[in-house]
C-alpha positions in Angstrom: 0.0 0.0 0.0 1.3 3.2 -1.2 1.8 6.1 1.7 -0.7 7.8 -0.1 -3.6 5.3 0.8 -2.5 5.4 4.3 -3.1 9.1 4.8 -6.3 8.6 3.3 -7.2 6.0 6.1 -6.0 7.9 8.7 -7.9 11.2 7.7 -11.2 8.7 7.1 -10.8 6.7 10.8 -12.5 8.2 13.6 -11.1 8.8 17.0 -11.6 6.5 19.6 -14.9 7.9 22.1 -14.3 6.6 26.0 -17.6 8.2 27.2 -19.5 6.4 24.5 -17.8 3.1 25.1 -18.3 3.4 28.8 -21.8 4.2 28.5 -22.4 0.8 25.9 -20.8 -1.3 28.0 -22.5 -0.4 31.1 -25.7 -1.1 29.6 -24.8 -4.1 27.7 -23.6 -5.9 30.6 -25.6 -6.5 33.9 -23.7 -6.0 37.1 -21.2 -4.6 35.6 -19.2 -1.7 37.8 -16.1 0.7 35.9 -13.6 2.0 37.9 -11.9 1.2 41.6 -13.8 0.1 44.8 -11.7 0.8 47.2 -13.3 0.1 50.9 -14.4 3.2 52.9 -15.8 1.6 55.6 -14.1 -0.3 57.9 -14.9 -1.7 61.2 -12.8 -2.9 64.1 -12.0 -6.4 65.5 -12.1 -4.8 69.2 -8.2 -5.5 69.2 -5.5 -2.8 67.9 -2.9 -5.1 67.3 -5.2 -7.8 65.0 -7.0 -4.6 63.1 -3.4 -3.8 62.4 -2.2 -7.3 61.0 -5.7 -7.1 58.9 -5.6 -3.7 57.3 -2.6 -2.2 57.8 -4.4 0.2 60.2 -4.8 0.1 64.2 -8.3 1.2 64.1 -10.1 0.1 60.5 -10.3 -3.9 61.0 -12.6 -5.6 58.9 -13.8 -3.7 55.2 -17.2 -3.2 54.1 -17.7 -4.3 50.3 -15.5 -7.8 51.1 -15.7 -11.1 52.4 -13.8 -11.9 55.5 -13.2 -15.3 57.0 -12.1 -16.4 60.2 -11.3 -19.9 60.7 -10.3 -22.1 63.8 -10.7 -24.8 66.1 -13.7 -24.8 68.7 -13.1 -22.5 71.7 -10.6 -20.4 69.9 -12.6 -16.8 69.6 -13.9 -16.8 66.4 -17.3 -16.0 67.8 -16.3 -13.6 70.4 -14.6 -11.8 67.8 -17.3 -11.8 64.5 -20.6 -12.2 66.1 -19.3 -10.4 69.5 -17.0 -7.7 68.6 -17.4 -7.2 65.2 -21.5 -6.7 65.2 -20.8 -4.4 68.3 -18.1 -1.6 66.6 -20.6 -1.3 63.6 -23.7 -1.1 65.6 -21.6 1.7 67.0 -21.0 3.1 63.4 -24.5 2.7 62.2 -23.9 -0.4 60.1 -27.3 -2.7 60.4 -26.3 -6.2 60.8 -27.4 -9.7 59.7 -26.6 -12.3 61.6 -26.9 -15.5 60.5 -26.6 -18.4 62.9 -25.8 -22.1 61.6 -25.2 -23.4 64.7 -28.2 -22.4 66.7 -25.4 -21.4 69.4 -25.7 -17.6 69.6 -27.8 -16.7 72.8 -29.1 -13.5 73.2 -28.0 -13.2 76.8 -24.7 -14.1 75.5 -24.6 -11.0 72.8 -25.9 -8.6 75.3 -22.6 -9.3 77.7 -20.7 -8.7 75.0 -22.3 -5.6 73.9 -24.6 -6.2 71.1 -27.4 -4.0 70.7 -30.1 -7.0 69.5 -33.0 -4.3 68.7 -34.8 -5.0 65.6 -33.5 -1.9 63.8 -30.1 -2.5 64.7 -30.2 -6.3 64.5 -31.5 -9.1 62.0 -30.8 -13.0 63.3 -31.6 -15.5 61.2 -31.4 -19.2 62.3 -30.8 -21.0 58.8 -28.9 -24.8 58.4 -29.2 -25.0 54.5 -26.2 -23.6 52.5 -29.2 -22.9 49.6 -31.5 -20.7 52.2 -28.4 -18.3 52.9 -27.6 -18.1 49.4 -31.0 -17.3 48.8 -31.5 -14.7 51.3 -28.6 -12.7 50.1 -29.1 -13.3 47.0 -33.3 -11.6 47.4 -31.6 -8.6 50.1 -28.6 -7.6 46.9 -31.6 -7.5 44.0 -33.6 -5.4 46.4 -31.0 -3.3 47.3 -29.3 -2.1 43.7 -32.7 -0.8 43.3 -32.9 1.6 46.2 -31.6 5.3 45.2 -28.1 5.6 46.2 -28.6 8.0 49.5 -31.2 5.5 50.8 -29.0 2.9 50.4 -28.0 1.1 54.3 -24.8 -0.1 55.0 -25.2 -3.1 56.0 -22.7 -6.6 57.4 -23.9 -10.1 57.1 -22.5 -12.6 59.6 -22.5 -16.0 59.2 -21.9 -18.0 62.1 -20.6 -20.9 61.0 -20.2 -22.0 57.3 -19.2 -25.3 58.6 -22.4 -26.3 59.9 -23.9 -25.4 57.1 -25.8 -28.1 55.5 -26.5 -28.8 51.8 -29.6 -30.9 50.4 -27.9 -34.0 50.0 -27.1 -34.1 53.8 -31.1 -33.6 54.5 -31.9 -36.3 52.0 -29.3 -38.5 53.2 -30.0 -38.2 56.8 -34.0 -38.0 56.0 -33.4 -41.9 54.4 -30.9 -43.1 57.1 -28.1 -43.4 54.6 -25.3 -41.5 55.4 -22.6 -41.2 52.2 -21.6 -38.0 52.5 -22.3 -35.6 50.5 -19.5 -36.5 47.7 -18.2 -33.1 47.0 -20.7 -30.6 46.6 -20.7 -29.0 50.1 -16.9 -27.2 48.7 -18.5 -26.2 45.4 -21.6 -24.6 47.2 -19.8 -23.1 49.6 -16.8 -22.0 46.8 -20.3 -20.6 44.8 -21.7 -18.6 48.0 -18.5 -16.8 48.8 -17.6 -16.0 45.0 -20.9 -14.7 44.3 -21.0 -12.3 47.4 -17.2 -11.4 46.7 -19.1 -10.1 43.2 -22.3 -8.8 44.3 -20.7 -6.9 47.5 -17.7 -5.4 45.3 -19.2 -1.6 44.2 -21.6 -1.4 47.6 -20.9 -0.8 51.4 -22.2 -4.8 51.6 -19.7 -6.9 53.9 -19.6 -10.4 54.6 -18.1 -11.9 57.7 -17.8 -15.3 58.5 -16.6 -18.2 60.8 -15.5 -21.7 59.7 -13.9 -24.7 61.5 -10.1 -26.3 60.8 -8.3 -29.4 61.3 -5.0 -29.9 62.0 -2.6 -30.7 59.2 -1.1 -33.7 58.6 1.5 -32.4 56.3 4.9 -32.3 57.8 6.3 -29.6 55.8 3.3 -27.0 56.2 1.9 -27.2 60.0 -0.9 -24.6 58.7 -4.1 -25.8 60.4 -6.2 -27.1 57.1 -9.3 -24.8 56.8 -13.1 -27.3 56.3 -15.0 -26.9 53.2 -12.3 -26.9 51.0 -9.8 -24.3 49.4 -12.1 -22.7 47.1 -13.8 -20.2 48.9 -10.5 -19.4 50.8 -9.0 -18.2 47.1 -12.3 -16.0 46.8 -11.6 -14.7 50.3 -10.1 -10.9 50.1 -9.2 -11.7 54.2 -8.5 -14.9 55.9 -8.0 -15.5 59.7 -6.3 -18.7 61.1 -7.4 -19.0 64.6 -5.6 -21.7 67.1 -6.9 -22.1 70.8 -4.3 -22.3 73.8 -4.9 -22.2 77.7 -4.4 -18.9 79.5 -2.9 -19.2 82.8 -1.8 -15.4 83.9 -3.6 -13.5 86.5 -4.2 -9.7 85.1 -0.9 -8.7 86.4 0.8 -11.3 84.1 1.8 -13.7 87.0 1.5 -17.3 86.1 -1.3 -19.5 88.0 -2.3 -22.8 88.4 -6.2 -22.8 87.1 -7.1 -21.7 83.6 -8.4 -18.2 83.4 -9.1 -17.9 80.0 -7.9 -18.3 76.5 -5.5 -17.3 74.1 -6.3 -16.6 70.8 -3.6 -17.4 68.2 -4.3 -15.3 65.1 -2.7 -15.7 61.9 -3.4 -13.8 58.9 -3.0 -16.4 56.2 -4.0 -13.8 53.4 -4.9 -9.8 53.3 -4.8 -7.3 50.8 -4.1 -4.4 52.8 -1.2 -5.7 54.7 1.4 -8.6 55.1 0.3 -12.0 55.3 0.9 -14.6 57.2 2.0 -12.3 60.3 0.5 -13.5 63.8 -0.5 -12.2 67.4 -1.4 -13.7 70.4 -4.6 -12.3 71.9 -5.4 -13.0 75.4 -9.4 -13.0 76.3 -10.0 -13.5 80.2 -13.1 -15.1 81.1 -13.6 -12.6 83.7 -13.1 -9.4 82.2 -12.8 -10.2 78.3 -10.1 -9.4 75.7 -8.3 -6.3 76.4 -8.3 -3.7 73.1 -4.1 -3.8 73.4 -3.8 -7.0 73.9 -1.0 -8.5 71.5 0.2 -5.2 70.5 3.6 -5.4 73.4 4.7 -8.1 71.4 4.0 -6.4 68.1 6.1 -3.8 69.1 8.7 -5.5 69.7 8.6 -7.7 67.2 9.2 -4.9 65.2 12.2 -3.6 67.4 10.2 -0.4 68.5 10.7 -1.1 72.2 13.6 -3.1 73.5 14.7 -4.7 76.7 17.1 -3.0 79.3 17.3 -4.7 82.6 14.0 -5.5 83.4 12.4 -2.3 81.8 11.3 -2.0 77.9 12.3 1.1 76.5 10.5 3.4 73.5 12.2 6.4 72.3 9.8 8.9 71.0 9.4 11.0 68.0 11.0 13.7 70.6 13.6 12.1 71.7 12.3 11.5 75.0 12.6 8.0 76.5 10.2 5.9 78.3 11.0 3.1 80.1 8.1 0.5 81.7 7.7 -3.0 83.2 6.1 -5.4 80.7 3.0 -5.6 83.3 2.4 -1.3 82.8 3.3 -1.7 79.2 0.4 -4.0 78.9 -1.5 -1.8 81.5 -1.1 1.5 78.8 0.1 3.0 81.8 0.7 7.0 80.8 -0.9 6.0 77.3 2.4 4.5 76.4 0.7 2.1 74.2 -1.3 5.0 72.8 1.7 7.2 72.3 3.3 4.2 70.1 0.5 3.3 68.3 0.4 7.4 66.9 3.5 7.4 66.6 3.7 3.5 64.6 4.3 4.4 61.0 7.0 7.1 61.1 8.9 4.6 63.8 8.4 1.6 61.7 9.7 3.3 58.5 12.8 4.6 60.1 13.6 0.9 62.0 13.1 -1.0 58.0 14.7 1.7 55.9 17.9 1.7 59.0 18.2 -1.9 58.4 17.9 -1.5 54.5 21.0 0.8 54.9 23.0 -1.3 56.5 22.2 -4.4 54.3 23.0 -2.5 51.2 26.4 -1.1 53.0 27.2 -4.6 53.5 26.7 -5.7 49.7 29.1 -3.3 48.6 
């Protein structure tokens, strides 16, 4: 083709329109959402430390517009935290709740100690064993609620307490007829389908899914991760996932070992997170008498990340100032003068000078 032509086509081809592209594709495709999501609502765990390991953040937690999952052996928190802590903080921030409750578990004495507001306009609990129903009722709730107009839209977290009792209709049948085979499969796919179409459905609206799920221990020798139940499906279409583990707690409130348990210690591992590192941990400690302290686990995070360190039997923090404070582990853990507050403000700028310090030196040493 001779230059000539080309000039021609050029002069005859039009330029490419954005707006009318956008506007096409909107309306050819259902659902469909252009542009970035990013949360703007975020609600808190009740712990600094385990908001932090989630998000990145000491206060945001959990986001609105995802699905969460925390997942753990029996007695480890997982309740205290999601359908305890978690309804609580957005109650707090206006967010109406659903809570859905699998395991027929969730007493209303029991929410009320721990700070639930269970009012009807604050509060929907569903009781619901099928995998279907709950599929169903979010399903009816999302059609209804792209129709509202956008201001009269609620913010709005479902809780579903737990996936693992879930049941799906083979069980029913199975169980109906005395013959129980299992359900061959298909409790992982519906589950793997009920995550993966909230993770869609939730993804342009202030719509959040939380939910609690059981493990086993692993019986691979070269990764001791617990083994989350339903299969790895839903995990992949998870945007947060919380390994819980279950230990004894034996430490009066001044951190002095006794003999009879007292309460428990969470282990919490964040085996994946998009708005932070994974696969970083923190030991919560939740007394039976009192309950979990907000600061719990963050001493260790501290240190951890070399912002306090040990001289004699005192942990030192040097502040953005200069100054220095120095406290017994028990008044650390005590926020005695707001120390732990003072760090926490203070986090960021510390943590940035500690890595890029040790980037300095590591790069010094390549030379």
């Amino acid at each position: 083709m001779k230059p000539a032509q080309w000039s021609v086509i050029v002069k005859m081809a039009k330029p490419f329109d954005i707006a009318k592209f956008r506007k096409e594709i909107t309306k050819s495709i259902d659902g469909l959402s252009i542009g970035f999501n990013d949360p703007t609502d975020w609600i808190s765990t009740g712990n600094y430390a385990l908001n932090y390991l989630i998000s990145g953040d000491f206060n945001k937690g959990v986001p609105l517009g995802k699905v969460t999952v925390f997942a753990g052996e029996s007695g480890s928190g997982k309740s205290f935290i999601c359908s305890g802590n978690l309804v609580r903080h957005a109650q707090k921030q206006g967010i109406f709740v659903v809570l859905v409750d699998s395991e027929n578990a969730l007493d209303e004495a029991w929410l009320h100690a721990l700070g639930v507001d269970t009012d009807e306009t604050k509060l929907l609990k569903l009781n619901m064993a099928m995998i279907d129903d709950v599929a169903k009722t979010i399903s009816k709730f999302m059609a209804d609620y792209k129709t509202l107009p956008a201001e009269d839209k609620p913010k709005v977290l479902f809780v579903i307490d737990s996936l693992g009792m879930l049941l799906t209709p083979t069980d029913v049948n199975q169980f109906d007829a005395g013959d129980m085979k299992g359900d061959m499969g298909r409790k992982p796919k519906a589950l793997t389908a009920l995550v993966r179409n909230c993770v869609n459905m939730f993804g342009n609206h202030n719509v959040g899914l939380v939910a609690t799920n059981h493990t086993y221990a692993s019986q691979d020798p070269y990764n001791p991760d617990p083994n989350i139940s339903g299969g790895q499906g839903f995990v992949y279409a998870s945007s947060i996932v919380v390994a819980m583990k279950k230990l004894k707690l034996k430490e009066d409130e001044d951190g002095n070992k006794v003999s009879e348990v007292r309460g428990i210690r969470s282990g919490c591992k964040i085996m994946k997170t998009r708005y932070s590192k994974p696969f970083e941990d923190v030991e919560i400690r939740i007394p039976y008498d009192t309950g979990m302290n907000p600061i719990s686990g963050l001493f260790d995070l501290f240190e951890k990340k070399q912002l306090i360190t040990k001289e004699g039997n005192r942990y030192v923090y040097i502040d953005l100032a200069g100054e220095v404070h120095k406290y017994f582990r028990k008044e650390w853990n005590k926020n005695t003068d707001g120390i732990m507050d003072k760090v926490m403000s203070e986090f960021h700028q510390k943590h940035h000078t500690v890595v890029t310090s040790e980037t300095l030196l590591e790069d010094d040493s390549t030379e």
